[in-house]
C-alpha positions in Angstrom: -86.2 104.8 54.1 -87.5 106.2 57.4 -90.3 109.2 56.6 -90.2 111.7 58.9 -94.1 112.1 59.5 -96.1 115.3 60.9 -99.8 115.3 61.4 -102.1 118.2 61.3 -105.3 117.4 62.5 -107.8 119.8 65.0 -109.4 116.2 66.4 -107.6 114.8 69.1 -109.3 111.4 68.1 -108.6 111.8 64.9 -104.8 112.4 65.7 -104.6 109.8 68.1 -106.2 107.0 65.4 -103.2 108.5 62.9 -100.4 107.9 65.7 -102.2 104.7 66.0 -101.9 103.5 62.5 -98.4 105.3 61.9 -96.9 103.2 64.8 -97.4 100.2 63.4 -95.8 101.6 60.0 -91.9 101.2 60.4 -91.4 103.4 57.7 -92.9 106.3 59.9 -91.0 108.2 62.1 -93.9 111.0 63.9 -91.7 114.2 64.2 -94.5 116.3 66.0 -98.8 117.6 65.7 -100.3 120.4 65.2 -104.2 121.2 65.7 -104.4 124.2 63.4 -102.7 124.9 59.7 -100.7 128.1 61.4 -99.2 126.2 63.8 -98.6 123.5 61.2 -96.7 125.5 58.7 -94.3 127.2 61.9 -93.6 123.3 62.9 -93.7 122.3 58.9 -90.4 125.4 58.9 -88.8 124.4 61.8 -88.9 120.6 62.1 -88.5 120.2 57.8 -90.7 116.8 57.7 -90.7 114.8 54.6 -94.2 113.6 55.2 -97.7 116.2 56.3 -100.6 113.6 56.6 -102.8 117.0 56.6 -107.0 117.4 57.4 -109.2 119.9 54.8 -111.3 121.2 57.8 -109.4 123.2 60.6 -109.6 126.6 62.0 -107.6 130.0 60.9 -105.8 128.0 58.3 -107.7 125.2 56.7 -105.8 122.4 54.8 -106.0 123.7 51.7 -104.0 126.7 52.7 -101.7 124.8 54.2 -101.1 123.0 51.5 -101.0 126.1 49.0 -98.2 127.8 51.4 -96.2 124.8 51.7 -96.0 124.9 47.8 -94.0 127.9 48.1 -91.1 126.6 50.2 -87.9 125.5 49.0 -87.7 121.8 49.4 -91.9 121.2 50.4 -92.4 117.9 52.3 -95.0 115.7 50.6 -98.7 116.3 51.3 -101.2 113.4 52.4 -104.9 114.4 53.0 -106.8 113.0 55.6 -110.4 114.1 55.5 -114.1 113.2 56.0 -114.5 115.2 52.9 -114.2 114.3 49.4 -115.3 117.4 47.3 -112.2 118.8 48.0 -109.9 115.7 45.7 -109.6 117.7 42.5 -108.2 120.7 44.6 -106.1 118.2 46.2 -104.0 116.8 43.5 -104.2 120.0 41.6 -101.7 121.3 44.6 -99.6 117.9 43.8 -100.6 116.0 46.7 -99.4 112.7 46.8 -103.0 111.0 48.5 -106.6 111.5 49.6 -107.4 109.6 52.1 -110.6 109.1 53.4 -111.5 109.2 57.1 -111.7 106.9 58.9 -108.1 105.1 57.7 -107.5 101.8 57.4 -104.2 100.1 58.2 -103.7 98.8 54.3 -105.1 102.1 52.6 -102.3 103.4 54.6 -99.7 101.6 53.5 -100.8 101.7 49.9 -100.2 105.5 50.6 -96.9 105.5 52.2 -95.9 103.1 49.2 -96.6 106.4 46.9 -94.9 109.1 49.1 -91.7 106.5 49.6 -91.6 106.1 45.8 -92.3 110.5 45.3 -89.4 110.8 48.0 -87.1 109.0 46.1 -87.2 111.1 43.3 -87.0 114.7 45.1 -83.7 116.6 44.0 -81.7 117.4 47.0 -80.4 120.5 46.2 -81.6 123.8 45.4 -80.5 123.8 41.6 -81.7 120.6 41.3 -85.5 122.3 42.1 -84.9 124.7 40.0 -84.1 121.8 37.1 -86.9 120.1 38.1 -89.8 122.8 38.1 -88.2 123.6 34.5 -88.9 120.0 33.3 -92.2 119.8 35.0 -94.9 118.8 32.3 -96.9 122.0 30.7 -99.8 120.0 30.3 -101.7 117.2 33.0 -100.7 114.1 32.6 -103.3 112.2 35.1 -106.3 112.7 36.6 -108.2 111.4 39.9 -111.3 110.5 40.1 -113.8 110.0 42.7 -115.5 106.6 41.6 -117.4 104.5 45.1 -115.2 105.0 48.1 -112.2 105.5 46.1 -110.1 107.6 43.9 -108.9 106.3 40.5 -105.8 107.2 39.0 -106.8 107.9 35.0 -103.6 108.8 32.9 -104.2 111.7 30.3 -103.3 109.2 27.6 -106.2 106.3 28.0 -109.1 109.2 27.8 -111.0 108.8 24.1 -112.8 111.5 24.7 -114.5 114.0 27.3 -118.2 115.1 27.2 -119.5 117.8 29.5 -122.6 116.7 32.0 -123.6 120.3 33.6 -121.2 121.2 36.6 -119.1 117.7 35.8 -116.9 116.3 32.8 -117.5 112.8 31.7 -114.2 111.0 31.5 -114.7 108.4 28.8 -111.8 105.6 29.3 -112.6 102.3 27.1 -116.1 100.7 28.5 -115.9 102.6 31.7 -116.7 106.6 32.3 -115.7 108.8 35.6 -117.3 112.0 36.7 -114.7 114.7 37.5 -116.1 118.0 38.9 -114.3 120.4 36.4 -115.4 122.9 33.6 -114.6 121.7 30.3 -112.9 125.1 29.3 -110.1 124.5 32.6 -110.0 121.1 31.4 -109.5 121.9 27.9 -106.4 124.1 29.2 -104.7 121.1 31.0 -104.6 118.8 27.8 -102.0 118.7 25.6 -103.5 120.2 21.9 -100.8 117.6 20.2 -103.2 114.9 21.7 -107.0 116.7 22.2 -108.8 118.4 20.3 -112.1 120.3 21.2 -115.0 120.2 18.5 -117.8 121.2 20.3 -119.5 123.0 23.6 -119.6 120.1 25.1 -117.0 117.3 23.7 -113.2 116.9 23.4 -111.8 114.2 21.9 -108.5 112.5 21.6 -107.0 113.3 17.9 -106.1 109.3 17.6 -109.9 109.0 18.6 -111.5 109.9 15.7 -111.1 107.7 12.5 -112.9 110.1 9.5 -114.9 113.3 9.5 -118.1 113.6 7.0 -120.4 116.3 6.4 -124.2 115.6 5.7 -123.9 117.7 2.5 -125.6 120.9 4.4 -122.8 122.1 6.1 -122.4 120.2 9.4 -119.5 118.2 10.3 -119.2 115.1 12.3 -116.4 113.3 13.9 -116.4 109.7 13.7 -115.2 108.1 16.3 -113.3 104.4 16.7 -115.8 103.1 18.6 -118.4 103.3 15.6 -120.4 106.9 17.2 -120.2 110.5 16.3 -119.7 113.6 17.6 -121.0 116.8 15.9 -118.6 119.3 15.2 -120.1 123.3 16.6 -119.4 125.4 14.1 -117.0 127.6 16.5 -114.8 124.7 16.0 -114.5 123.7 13.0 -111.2 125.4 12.5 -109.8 122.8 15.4 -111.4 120.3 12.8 -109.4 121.3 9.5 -106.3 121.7 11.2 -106.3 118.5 12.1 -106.1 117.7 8.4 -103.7 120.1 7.7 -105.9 122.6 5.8 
């Protein structure tokens, strides 16, 4: 599969490293620039690329934008970022971008990348009713997440989170022995999960339903949800209607 490739960048340097790295990627075929995200999404229109590797920080129309308009064409071309920034990765894959990459590039993170936008392009419908199909069986609820964790982001899937406790401005992912910080409220976050599978039972904690092995009370009143791991968490009494239906009363 050749990948037609446009890059929208306002740093010559920065555009010239891309061409750099993209030349020695024979599964890149550069279509065109832009320096600016109007001029990108008039070349994006005309030229119909499968691939925008696309920077967060440009004038008139930042990346972001961009990224938001091309959502509302037809048959979009897949987005990469390439930034110096990485506040902006949440946003990013909430707009279905394929990558975040982090500037400056390397030749290998670049291939990894390519490998997911090859493997995204082989599963885009070709026709217009086949969209149409498509945004119809689109998931209601999130199915991954990335992270921010050192210099990377890590792919989390929905499914392998036991439960999610809120840290201020940030959620704590908890995943097995390890925990990631995503920069989310817990209320947004609590919209994106699937009820069938999470189940909020305080402020601050969701868990995953086949997380928690009993409930108790203390003979007062309060509730707690114990969890597989042997801890608890305890239930605000604003949810403990999440917590009885969960039983089934």
């Amino acid at each position: 599969m050749t990948i037609r490739t446009m890059i929208v960048d306002d740093e010559p340097l920065a555009v010239e490293r891309l061409q750099m790295l993209c030349a020695r990627e024979p599964r890149i075929s550069l279509v065109g620039t832009a320096s600016d995200g109007e001029a990108a999404l008039r070349l994006i229109e005309a030229l119909k690329p499968d691939l925008v590797m696309l920077d967060i920080a440009m004038p008139l129309l930042d990346g972001v934008g961009v990224a938001r308009a091309v959502g509302r064409m037809g048959l979009r071309p897949a987005i990469i970022f390439v930034t110096a920034f990485e506040g902006f990765a949440v946003e990013a894959f909430d707009l279905a971008a394929i990558d975040y990459m982090l500037k400056p590039v390397a030749h290998d993170r670049l291939t990894r990348s390519i490998d997911r936008v090859e493997i995204a392009l082989s599963k885009r419908p070709a026709a217009a009713a086949d969209i149409e199909r498509t945004a119809e069986a689109q998931p209601e609820w999130a199915e991954e997440f990335w992270v921010p964790h050192r210099s990377e982001l890590i792919r989390v899937a929905a499914s392998q989170i036991d439960r999610i406790e809120a840290e201020r401005d940030y959620m704590r992912l908890h995943v097995g022995a390890h925990s990631y910080l995503l920069h989310q409220t817990i209320s947004s976050l609590e919209e994106r999960l699937d009820p069938q599978h999470f189940v909020r039972l305080h402020r601050s904690h969701i868990v995953r339903r086949d997380y928690i092995a009993r409930l108790r009370h203390d003979g007062s009143g309060v509730w707690f949800a114990c969890l597989a791991d042997g801890g608890e968490i305890r239930i605000g009494r604003t949810y403990l209607a999440n917590a009885r239906t969960m039983t089934g009363r």
